[in-house]
C-alpha positions as CSV (number, residue, x, y, z in Angstrom):
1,X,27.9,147.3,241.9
2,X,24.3,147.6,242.3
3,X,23.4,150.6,244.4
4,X,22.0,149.9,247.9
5,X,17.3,151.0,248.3
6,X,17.7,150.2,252.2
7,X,21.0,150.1,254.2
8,X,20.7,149.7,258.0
9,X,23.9,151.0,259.3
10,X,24.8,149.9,263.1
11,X,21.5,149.2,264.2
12,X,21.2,148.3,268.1
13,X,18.3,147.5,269.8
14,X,18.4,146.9,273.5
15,X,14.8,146.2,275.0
16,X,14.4,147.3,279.0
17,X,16.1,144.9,281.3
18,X,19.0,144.6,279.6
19,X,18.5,142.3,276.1
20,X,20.3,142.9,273.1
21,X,18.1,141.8,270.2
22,X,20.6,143.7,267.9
23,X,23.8,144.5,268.3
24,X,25.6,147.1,265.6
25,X,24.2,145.5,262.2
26,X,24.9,146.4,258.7
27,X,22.2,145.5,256.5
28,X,21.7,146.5,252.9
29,X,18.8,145.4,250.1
30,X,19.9,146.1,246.7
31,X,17.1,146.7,244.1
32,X,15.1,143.6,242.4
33,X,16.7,141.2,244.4
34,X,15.1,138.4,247.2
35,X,17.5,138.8,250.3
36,X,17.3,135.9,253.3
37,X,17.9,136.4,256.6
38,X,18.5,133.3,258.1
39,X,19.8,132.6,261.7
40,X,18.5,130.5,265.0
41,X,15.6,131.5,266.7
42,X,16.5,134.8,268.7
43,X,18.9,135.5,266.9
44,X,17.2,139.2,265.8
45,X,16.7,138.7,262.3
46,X,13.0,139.5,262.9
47,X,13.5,142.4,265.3
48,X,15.8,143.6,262.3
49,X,12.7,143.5,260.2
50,X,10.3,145.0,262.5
51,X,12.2,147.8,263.1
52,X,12.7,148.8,259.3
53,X,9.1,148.2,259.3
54,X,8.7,150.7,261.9
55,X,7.3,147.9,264.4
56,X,10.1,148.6,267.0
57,X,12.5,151.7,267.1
58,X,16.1,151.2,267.5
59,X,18.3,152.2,270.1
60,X,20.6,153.6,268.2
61,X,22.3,153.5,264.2
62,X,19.9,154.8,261.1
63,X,18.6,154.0,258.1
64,X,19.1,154.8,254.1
65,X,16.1,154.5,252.0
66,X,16.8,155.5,248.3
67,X,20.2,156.8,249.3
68,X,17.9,159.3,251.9
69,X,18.1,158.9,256.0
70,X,15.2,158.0,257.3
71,X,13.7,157.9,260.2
72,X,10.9,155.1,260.1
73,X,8.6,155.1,263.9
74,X,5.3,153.7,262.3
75,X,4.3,151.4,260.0
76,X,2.9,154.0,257.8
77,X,5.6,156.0,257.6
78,X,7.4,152.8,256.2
79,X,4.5,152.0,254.1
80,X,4.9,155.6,252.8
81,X,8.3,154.7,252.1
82,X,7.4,151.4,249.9
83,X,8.1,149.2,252.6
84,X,5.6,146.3,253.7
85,X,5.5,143.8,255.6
86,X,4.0,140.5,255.4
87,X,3.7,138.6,259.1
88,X,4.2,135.0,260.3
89,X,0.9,135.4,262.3
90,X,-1.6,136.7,259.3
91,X,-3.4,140.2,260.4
92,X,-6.8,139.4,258.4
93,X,-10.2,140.1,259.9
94,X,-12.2,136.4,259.5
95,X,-15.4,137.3,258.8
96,X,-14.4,139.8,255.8
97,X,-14.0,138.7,252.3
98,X,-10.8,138.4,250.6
99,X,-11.3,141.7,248.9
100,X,-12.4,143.3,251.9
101,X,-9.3,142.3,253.6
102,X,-7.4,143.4,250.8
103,X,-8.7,147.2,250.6
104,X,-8.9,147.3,254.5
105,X,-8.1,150.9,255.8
106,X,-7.7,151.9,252.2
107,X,-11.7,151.3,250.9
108,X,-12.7,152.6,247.9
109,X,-15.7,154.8,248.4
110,X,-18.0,156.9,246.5
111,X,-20.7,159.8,247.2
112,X,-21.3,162.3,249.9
113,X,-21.0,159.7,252.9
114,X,-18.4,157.6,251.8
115,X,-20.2,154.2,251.2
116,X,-17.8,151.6,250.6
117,X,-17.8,150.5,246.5
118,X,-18.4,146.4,247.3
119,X,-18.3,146.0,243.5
120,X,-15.1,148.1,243.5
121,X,-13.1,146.1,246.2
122,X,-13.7,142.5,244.3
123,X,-12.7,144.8,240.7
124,X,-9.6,145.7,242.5
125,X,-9.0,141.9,244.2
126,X,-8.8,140.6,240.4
127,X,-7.0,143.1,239.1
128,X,-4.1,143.2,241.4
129,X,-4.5,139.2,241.4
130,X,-4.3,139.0,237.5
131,X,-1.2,141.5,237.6
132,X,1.0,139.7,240.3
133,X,-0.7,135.9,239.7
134,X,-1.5,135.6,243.1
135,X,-4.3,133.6,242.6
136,X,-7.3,134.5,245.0
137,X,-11.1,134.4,245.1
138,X,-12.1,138.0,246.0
139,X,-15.4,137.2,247.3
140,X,-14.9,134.3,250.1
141,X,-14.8,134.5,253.8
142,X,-11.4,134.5,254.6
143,X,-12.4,132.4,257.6
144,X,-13.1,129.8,254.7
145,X,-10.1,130.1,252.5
146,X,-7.3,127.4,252.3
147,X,-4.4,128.5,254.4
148,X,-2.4,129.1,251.4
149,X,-5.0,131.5,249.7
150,X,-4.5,133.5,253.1
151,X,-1.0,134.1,252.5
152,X,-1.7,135.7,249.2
153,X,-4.4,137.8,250.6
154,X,-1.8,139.2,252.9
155,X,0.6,139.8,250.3
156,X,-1.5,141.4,247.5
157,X,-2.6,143.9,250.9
158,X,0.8,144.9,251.2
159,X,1.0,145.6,246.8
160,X,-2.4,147.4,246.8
161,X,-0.6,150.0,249.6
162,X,1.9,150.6,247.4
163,X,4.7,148.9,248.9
164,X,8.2,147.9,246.2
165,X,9.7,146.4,249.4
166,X,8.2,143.3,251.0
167,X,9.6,141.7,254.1
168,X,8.0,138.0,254.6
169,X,8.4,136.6,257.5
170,X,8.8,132.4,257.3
171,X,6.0,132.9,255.2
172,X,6.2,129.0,253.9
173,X,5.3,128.2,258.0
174,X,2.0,126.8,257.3
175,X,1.6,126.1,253.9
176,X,1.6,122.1,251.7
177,X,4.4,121.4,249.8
178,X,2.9,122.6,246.7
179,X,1.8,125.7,248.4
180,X,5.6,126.3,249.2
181,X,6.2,125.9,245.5
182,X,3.9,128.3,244.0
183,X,4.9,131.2,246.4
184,X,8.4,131.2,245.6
185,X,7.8,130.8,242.6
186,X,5.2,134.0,243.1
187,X,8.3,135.9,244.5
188,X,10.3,135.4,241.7
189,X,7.7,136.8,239.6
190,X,6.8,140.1,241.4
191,X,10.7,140.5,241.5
192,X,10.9,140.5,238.0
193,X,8.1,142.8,238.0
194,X,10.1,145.2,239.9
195,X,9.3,144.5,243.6
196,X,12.5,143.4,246.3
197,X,12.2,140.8,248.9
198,X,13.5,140.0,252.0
199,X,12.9,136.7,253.0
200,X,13.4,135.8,256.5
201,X,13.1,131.9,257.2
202,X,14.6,129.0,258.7
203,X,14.1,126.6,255.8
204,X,17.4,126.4,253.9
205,X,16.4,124.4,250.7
206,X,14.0,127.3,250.6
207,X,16.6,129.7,250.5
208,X,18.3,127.7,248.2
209,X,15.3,127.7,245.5
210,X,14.7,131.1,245.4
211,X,17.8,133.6,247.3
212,X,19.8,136.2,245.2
213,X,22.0,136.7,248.5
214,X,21.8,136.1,252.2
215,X,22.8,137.3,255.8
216,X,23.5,135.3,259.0
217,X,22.3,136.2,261.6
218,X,23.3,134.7,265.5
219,X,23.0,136.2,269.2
220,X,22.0,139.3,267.2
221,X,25.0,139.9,265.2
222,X,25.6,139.7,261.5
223,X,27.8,137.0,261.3
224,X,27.8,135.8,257.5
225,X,26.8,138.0,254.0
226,X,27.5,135.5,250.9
227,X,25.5,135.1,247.5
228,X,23.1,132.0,247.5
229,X,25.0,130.4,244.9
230,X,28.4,130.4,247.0
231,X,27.1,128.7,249.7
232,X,25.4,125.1,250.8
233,X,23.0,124.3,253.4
234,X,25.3,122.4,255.5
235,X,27.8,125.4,255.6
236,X,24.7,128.0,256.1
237,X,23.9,125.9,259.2
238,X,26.9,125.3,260.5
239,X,27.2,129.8,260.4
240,X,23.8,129.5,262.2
241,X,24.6,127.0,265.2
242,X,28.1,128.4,265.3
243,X,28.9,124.5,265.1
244,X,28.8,121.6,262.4
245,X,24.8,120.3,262.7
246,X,23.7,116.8,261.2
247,X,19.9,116.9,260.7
248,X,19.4,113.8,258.5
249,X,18.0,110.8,260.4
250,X,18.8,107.2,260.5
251,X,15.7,105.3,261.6
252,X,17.4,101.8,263.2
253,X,14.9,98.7,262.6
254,X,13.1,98.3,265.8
255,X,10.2,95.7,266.6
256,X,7.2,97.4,267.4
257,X,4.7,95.6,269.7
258,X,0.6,96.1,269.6
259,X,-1.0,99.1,269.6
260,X,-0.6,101.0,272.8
261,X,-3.3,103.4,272.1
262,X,-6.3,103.1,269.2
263,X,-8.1,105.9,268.2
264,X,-11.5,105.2,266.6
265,X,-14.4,107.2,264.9
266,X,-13.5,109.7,266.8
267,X,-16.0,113.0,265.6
268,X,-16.1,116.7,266.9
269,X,-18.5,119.4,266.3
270,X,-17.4,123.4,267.3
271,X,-20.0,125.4,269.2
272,X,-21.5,126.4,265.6
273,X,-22.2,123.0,264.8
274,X,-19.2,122.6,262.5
275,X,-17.6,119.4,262.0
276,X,-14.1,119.4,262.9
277,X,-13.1,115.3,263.1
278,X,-15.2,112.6,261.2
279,X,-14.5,109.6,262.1
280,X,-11.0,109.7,262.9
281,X,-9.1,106.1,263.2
282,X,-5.6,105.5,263.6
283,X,-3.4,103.5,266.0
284,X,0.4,104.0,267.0
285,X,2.4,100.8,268.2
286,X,4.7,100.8,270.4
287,X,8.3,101.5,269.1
288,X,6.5,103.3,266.3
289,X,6.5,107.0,265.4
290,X,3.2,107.8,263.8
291,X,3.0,111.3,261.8
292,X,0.5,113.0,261.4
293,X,0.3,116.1,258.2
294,X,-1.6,118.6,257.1
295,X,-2.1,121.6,256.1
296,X,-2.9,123.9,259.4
297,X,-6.8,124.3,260.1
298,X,-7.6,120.5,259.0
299,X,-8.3,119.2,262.6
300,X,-4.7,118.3,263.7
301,X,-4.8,120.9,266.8
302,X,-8.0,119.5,267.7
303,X,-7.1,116.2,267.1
304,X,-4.3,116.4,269.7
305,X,-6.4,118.4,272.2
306,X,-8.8,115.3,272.2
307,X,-6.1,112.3,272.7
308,X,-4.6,114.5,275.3
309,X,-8.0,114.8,276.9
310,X,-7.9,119.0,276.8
311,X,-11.6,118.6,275.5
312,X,-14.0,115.7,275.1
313,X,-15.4,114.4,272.1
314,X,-18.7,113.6,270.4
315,X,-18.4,109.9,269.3
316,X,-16.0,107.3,268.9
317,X,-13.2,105.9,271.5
318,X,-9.8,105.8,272.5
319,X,-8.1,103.2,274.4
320,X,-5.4,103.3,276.0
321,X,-3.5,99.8,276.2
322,X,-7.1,98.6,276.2
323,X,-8.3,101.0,278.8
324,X,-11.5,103.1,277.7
325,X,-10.5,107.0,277.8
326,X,-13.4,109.4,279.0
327,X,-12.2,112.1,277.4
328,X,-12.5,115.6,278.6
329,X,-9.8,114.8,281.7
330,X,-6.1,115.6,281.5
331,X,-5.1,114.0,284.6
332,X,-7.1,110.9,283.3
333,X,-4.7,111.0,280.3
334,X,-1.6,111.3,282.4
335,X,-2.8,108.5,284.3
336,X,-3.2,106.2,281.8
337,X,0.8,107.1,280.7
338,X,0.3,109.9,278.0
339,X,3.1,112.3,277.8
340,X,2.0,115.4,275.7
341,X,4.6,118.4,274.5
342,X,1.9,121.3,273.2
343,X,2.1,123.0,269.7
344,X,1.7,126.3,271.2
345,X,4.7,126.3,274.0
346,X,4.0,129.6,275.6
347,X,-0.2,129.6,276.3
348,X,-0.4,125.9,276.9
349,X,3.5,124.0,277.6
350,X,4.9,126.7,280.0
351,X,4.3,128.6,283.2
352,X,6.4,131.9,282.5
353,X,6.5,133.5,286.1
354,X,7.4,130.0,287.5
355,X,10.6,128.8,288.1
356,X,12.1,126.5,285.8
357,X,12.9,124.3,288.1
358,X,8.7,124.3,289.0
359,X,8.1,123.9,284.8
360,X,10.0,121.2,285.0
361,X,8.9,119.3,288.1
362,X,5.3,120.5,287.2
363,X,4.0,117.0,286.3
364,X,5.3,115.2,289.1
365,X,5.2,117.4,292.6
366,X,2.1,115.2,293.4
367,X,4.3,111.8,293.5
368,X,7.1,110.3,295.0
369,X,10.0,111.3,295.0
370,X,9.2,115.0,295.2
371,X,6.0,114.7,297.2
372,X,6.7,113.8,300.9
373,X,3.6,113.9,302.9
374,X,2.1,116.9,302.2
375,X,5.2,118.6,301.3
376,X,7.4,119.0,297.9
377,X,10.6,117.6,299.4
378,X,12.9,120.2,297.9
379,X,16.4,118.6,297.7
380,X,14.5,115.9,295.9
381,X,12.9,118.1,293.3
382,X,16.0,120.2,292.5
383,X,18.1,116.9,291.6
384,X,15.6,115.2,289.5
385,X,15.4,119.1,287.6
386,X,19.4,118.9,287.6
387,X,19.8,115.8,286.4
388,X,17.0,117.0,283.4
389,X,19.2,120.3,282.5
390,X,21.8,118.5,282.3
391,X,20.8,115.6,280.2
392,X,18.7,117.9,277.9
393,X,21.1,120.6,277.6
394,X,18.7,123.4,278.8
395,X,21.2,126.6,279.0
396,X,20.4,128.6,282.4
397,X,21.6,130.4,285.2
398,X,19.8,129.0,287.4
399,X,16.9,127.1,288.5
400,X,15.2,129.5,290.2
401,X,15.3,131.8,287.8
402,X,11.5,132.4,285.7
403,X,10.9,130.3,282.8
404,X,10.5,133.3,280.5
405,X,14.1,134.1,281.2
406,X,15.0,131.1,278.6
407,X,15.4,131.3,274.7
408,X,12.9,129.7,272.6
409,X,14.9,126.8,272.0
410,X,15.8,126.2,275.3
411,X,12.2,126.2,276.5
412,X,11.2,123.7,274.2
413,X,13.8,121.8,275.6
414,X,12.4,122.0,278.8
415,X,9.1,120.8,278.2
416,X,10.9,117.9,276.0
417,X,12.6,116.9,279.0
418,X,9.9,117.2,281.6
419,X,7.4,115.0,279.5
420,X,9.9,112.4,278.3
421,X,11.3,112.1,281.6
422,X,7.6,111.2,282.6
423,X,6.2,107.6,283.4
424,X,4.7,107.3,280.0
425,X,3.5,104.7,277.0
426,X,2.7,107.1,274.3
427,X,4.5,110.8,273.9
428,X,2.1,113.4,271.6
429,X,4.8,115.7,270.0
430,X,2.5,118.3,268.4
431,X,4.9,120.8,266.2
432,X,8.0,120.0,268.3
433,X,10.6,121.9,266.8
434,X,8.0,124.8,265.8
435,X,10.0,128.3,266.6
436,X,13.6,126.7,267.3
437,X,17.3,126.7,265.7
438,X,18.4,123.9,263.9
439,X,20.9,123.1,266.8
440,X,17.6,122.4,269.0
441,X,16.2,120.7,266.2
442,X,19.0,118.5,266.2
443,X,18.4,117.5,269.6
444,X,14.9,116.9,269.8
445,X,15.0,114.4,266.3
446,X,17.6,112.6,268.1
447,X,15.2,112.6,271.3
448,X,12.3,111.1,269.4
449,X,14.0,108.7,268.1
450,X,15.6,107.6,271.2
451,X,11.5,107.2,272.2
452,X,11.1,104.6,269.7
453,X,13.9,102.7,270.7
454,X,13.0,102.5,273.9
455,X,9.8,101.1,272.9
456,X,7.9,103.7,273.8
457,X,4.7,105.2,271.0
458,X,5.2,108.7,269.7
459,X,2.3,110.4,267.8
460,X,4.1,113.2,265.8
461,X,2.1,115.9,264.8
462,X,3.9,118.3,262.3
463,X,3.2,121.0,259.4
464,X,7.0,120.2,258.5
465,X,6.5,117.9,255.6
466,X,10.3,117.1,255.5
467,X,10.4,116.4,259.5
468,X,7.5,113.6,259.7
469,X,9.5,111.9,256.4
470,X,12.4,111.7,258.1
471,X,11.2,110.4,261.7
472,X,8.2,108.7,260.8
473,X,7.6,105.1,260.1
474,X,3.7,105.4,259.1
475,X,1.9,108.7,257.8
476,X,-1.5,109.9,258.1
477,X,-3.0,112.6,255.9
478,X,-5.7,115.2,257.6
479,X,-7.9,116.9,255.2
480,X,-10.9,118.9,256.4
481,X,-11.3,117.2,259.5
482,X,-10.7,113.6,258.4
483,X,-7.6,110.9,257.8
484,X,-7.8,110.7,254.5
485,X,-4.6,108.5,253.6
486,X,-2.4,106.2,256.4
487,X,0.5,105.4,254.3
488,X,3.6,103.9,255.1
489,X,7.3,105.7,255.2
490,X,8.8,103.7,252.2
491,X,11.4,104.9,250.0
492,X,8.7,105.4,247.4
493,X,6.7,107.8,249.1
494,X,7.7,111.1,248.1
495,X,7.1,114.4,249.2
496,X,4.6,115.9,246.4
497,X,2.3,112.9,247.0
498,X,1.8,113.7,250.2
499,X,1.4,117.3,249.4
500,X,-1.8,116.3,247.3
501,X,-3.4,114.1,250.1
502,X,-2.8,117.7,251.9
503,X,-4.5,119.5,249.6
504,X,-7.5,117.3,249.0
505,X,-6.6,116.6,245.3
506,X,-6.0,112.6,246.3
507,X,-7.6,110.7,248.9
508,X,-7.2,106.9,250.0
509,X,-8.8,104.3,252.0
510,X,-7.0,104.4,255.4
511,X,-6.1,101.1,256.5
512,X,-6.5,100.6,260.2
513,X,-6.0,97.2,261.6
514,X,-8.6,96.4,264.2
515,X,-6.9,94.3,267.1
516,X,-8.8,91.8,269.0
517,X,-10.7,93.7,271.9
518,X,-9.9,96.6,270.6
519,X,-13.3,97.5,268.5
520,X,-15.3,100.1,267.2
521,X,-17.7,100.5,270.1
522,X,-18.8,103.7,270.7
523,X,-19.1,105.3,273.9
């Protein structure tokens, strides 16, 4: 048997108030191998990582490096150790170059006051990216890079400190289907060059592709070790959940109706000047899911923050059911029946400190039922949020309780269930199951769907490739600010064409169908 580099023996971590992120785990990372931890959100596969990372210190239990206890409070102490860390959020400073980034806190220098060697940063940003073939242009503003070009910065960081041991974590988040490809196929490579991996991700195929072994993780417990090759995806969620899950999706025919809401040449400039949409057209029927793709940073977000009326735009117009939208005017949005569940639950879907029972009434304390007079009639407002829990299985204590008290999962379900239990026409889902198990995954596919066949129009914004395939009944393509493709969900339409309409290597003539009195005038 191959001899253990790290083993984590009964590592607890108990944060103050009372949560257990870990509970007594056994972890061990055997030499040239790419180990997954896979588990539900919260389940403390990440808090595992952090802590051998020297992120978060453990309550109690140690840690072998080399066969050697360690004790590991810093990331450079672990870094020291061999032991880096690539995050889900990059930690790259924008307006540096790519080799900048890469030397950062590590800068080559040279004479009596230490100037930094420019010419000696880009020399090392090719060498290290002609050793691991990472591919990366050393002398670009990482603000300006592709997405995927980012995640390679980040890793070839971690190599030029030295580190044998990455941890990447769900490093395939934001990245085109092609993208996906090339890293694990990178990971494979800088095993065989004598670096280990742990891989920590929710995307099974993934695992699959690339895993020598893997551990299950749930409620902070190890709860499954087994070699990739014993093991399917169905079983590995079903250790997950705890429970069998059924993610695949069974779009029934329904008729779709007119456009309930028609988006065109819409254009937006940033404060710089930038161009972030040009001339943006699209519609959504009702009883139709649209999607929406593309790699992150290609307008989507502000795309969504326009039709929900967060910010105004330049040019074009929106109509609602044939009513003009202003833009600029959330309320206005609400009025005219849009439903919106944000891609970013905690800064723009939820009110932490609040109740739950306020989260969930949040839209709606200004109408009947719950407003009487000038007052929230109480017994009113805490059966309509009853009736919500229950019929969207949102796991709490109680009501009162502060929405921050919830799991991830849960508090997605939360703002699922206070905006499709809204008076709306059209629901924007912008990266709905973003951050949650496949058990609340589950729940919210079968939730969209249920949209649809209520008649309703749901615009479904996603960087899961696989999720918009399997709910949607059109596609659209964003590339650098545009709809470059609308295509439409056939059995023909595969995965790695859409991943080059991502990636700007094929572009199409969107086909928009302009319905009577709904135009292209321009506000």
């Amino acid at each position: 048997m191959t001899a253990s580099l790290v083993e984590m023996q009964g590592i607890t971590k108990v944060y103050p108030g009372g949560k257990v992120a870990n509970s007594n785990v056994n972890f061990d990372l055997r030499q040239g191998e790419i180990h997954a931890i896979v588990g539900e959100n919260g389940a403390g596969k990440s808090t595992l990582m952090k802590i051998l990372y020297g992120l978060e210190t453990p309550t109690s239990g140690r840690i072998l490096v080399r066969g050697k206890q360690v004790r590991i409070d810093d990331p450079g102490i672990a870094l020291k150790l061999g032991i880096g860390m690539v995050h889900q959020n990059f930690m790259l400073v924008p307006s540096f170059t790519v080799a900048q980034n890469i030397v950062f806190g590590a800068e080559p220098s040279r004479g009596p006051f230490k100037h930094v060697a420019s010419d000696e940063c880009i020399s090392i940003a090719k060498q290290l990216s002609a050793e691991y073939s990472l591919a990366v242009e050393p002398e670009r503003i990482i603000d300006d890079v592709p997405v995927g070009m980012k995640q390679r910065t980040e890793i070839l960081k971690m190599l030029y400190r030295g580190a044998d041991i990455l941890i990447l974590d769900e490093p395939t988040q934001v990245l085109a289907p092609q993208e996906v490809d090339e890293l694990l196929d990178g990971l494979k490579r800088l095993v065989r060059q004598g670096k280990t991996i742990v891989l920590i991700t929710h995307k099974l195929r993934e695992v699959k592709a690339c895993a020598d072994r893997i551990t299950v993780m749930r409620n902070g417990t190890v709860v499954g070790r087994c070699k990739a090759d014993d093991v399917t995806e169905d079983e590995l969620s079903q250790m997950m959940v705890g429970r069998d899950v059924d993610l695949s999706v069974m779009r029934e025919d329904v008729e779709q109706g007119p456009p309930v809401i028609s988006v065109r040449n819409i254009g937006l400039m940033s404060d710089t000047g930038r161009a972030l949409l040009q001339d943006v057209s699209f519609d959504v029927r009702s009883g139709e899911i649209f999607g929406l793709v593309g790699v992150q940073g290609n307008g989507q977000s502000e795309l969504v923050e326009v039709v929900a009326g967060l910010r105004p735009f330049a040019s074009g117009s929106i109509r609602v059911n044939g009513t003009p939208l202003k833009g600029g005017d959330p309320w206005e949005c609400r009025r005219l029946g849009i439903a919106h569940i944000p891609e970013d639950r905690i800064s723009m879907g939820v009110a932490l400190e609040a109740s739950i029972l306020d989260n969930l009434i949040s839209n709606r304390y200004h109408q009947k039922p719950v407003r009487k007079g000038v007052l929230v009639d109480h017994d009113q407002a805490t059966a309509i949020a009853t009736h919500m829990a229950r019929e969207y299985d949102i796991r709490l204590t109680s009501l009162h309780e502060p929405a921050s008290s919830l799991s991830g999962g849960n508090m997605q379900k939360m703002i699922v269930a206070r905006e499709m239990e809204s008076d709306h026409v059209l629901l924007i889902a912008a990266q709905p199951t973003r951050g949650v198990d496949v058990g609340a995954s589950e729940f919210i596919y079968n939730m969209l769907l249920e949209e649809r066949r209520r008649g309703k129009a749901v615009l479904l914004v996603s960087t899961e490739v696989s999720e918009v395939m399997a709910l949607s009944d059109r596609i659209g393509v964003m590339y650098n600010g545009r709809i470059v493709a609308i295509l439409d969900n056939s059995p023909d339409l595969t995965i790695e064409e859409l991943g080059l309409y991502m990636l700007g290597l094929k572009s199409g003539e969107p086909c928009v169908e302009y319905e009577a009195g709904l135009g292209t005038d321009v506000q």
